[in-house]
C-alpha positions as a LaTeX table, in Angstrom:
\begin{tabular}{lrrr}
\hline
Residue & $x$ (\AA) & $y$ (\AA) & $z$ (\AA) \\
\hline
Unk1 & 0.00 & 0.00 & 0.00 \\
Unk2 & 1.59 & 2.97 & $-1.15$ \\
Unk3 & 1.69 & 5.92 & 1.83 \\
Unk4 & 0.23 & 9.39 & 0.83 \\
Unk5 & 1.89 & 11.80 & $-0.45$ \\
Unk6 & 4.05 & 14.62 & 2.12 \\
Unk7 & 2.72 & 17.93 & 1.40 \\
Unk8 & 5.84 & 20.70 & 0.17 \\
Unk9 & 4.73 & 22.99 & 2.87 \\
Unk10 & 5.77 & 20.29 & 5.62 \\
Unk11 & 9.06 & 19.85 & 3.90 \\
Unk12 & 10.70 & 23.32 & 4.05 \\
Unk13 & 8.26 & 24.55 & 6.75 \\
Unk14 & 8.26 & 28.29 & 5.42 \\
Unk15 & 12.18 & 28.19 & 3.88 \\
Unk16 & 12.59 & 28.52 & 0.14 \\
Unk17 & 15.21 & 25.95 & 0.32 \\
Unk18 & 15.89 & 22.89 & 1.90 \\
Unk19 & 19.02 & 20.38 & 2.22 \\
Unk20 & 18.27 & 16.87 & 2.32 \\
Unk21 & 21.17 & 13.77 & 2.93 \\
Unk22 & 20.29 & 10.90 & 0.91 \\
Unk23 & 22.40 & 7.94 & 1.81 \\
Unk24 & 25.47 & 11.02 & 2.68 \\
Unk25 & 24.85 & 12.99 & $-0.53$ \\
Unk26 & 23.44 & 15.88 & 0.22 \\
Unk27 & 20.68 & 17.67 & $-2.14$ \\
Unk28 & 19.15 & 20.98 & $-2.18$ \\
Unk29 & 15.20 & 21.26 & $-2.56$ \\
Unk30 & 14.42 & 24.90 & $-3.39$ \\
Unk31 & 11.52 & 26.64 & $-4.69$ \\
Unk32 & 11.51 & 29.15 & $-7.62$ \\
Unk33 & 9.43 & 32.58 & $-7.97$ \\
Unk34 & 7.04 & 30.55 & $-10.27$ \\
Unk35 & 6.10 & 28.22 & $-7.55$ \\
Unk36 & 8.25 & 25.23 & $-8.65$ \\
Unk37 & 10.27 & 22.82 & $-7.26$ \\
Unk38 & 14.17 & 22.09 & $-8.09$ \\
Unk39 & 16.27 & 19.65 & $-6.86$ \\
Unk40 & 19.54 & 19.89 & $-7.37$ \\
Unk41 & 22.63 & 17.94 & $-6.06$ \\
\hline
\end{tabular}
């Protein structure tokens, strides 16, 4: 059963940017003017 999905909002929590470690590599989640979402490494 697949869990539900993790709003944005809970993940950066009022930040335009947030680092995450995956497995010790670290990646940034950010959000853009336009309302999107980038992940970068």
């Amino acid at each position: 059963m697949a869990e539900p999905p993790i709003p944005s909002s809970m993940l950066l929590l009022g930040r335009t940017s947030v680092t995450i470690d995956h497995q010790g590599v670290q990646y940034v989640l950010r959000t853009t003017r336009a309302g999107k979402l980038i992940l970068t490494k």
